[in-house]
C-alpha positions, 0 to 999 in steps of 0.5 A, spaced: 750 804 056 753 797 058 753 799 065 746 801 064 743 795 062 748 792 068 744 796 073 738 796 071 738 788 071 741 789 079 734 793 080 729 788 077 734 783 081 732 786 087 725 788 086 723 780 084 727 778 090 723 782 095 717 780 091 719 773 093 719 774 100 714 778 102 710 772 106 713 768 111 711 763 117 712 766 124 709 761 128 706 754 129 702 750 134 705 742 133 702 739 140 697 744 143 694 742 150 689 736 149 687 733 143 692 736 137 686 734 131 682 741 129 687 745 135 694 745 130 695 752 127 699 756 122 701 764 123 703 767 116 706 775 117 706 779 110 707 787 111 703 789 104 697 786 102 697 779 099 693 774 095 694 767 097 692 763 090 699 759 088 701 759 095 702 753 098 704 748 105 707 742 105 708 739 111 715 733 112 710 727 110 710 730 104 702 733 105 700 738 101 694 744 103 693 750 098 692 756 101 686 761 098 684 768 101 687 776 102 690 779 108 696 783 111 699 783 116 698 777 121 694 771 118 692 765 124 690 758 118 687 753 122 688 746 120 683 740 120 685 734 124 691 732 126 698 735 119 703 736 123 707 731 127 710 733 135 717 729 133 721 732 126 717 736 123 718 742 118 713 746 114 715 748 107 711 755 104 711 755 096 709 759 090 707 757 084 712 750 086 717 754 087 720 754 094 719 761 098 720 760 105 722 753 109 721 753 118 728 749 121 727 741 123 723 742 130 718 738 135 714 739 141 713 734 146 709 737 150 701 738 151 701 745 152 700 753 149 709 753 148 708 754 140 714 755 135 716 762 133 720 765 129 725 770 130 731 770 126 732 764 129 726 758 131 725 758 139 719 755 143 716 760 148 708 762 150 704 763 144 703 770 142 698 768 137 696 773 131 701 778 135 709 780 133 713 773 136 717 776 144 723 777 140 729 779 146 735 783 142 738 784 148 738 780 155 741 784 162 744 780 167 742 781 174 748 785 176 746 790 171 738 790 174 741 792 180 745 798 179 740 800 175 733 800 177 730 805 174 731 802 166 726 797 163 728 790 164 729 785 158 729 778 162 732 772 159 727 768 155 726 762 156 728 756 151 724 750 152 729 744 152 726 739 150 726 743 143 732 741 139 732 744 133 736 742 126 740 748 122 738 745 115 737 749 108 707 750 110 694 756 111 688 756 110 682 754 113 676 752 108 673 759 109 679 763 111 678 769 114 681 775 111 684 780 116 684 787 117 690 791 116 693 794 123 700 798 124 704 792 125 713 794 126 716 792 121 720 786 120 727 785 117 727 778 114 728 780 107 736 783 108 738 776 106 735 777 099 738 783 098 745 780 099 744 775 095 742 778 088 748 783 090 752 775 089 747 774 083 749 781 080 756 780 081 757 774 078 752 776 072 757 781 071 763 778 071 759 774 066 758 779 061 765 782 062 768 775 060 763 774 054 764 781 051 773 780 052 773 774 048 768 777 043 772 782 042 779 778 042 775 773 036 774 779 033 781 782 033 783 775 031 779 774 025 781 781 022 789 780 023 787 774 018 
């Protein structure tokens, strides 16, 4: 029965942890070409259908925008006036003020279609606004191209070295648009989550072993008595 309970409690711990994550930030215009006021823009992914009320972004000055609307798959928020800056910039995404997803520390110095992309990992390549980042898994070297022709080439993407990025541990227009849903490949952003509630589980465990020894050992000592 114990064990049961302990079970059950890892499964509710790894349903609200999916819950948790299923909308993320996958792409963000800081300095578009021209004017950056009314051309910067947000790109949100979430597989399943969902409603944005009690979502939140909030830039690194500290600016806030409630989100609003329903959507699934890719959601492109167009953002009024110039909210995020070209230089030390971050965008945090919340839900019911609690922080669900946050971008690393990144800057754009140049006016043009590069855009920040997540894969994993942020990079700054072409914009493939309101489609699936060009993440490359695998890169081939020339030596490999030449010996076989015949196999699809995976060419080095190309990293803006202008873009430095810090390891450190956020949609909606006035009159948003809610897409329709399309076939879209999965992405696996939630493995993290997982892994964590495993750690969660583990200690609340041992917690509950723990308590129930010293009440058992309390108990043994007030029968000798």
């Amino acid at each position: 029965m114990f064990f049961m309970k302990c079970f059950l409690i890892f499964l509710i711990l790894i349903i609200f942890s999916y819950n948790c994550s299923g909308l993320i930030i996958t792409e963000f215009e800081l300095n578009p070409p021209g004017s950056d006021s009314g051309n910067e823009w947000i790109e949100f992914f979430s597989e399943d259908e969902i409603d944005l009320e009690g979502y939140k972004i909030i830039n690194n000055d500290g600016d806030e925008k409630n989100l609003e609307g329903i959507f699934s798959g890719y959601f492109i928020y167009k953002l009024e006036g110039q909210w995020l800056d070209n230089s030390d910039e971050k965008i945090f995404l919340y839900k019911n003020n609690e922080l669900i997803f946050e971008t690393d520390l990144t800057y754009d110095s140049k006016n043009n279609d590069k855009t920040l992309q997540y894969c994993d990992y942020w990079f700054l390549g072409d914009s493939t606004k309101g489609e699936k980042n060009d993440c490359w898994d695998e890169v081939e070297s020339e030596e490999d191209e030449k010996e076989d022709e015949d196999n699809e080439k995976y060419p080095k993407k190309e990293i803006d070295e202008n873009l430095t990025i810090t390891k450190e541990e956020n949609i909606v227009e006035n009159n948003p648009v809610i897409l329709s849903p399309k076939t879209i490949k999965k992405e696996n952003h939630m493995d993290k989550y997982a892994i964590y509630s495993f750690v969660v589980f583990c200690v609340l465990l041992g917690f509950l072993f723990w308590a129930k020894r010293k009440n058992t050992n309390y108990k043994n000592e007030f029968e000798n008595e």
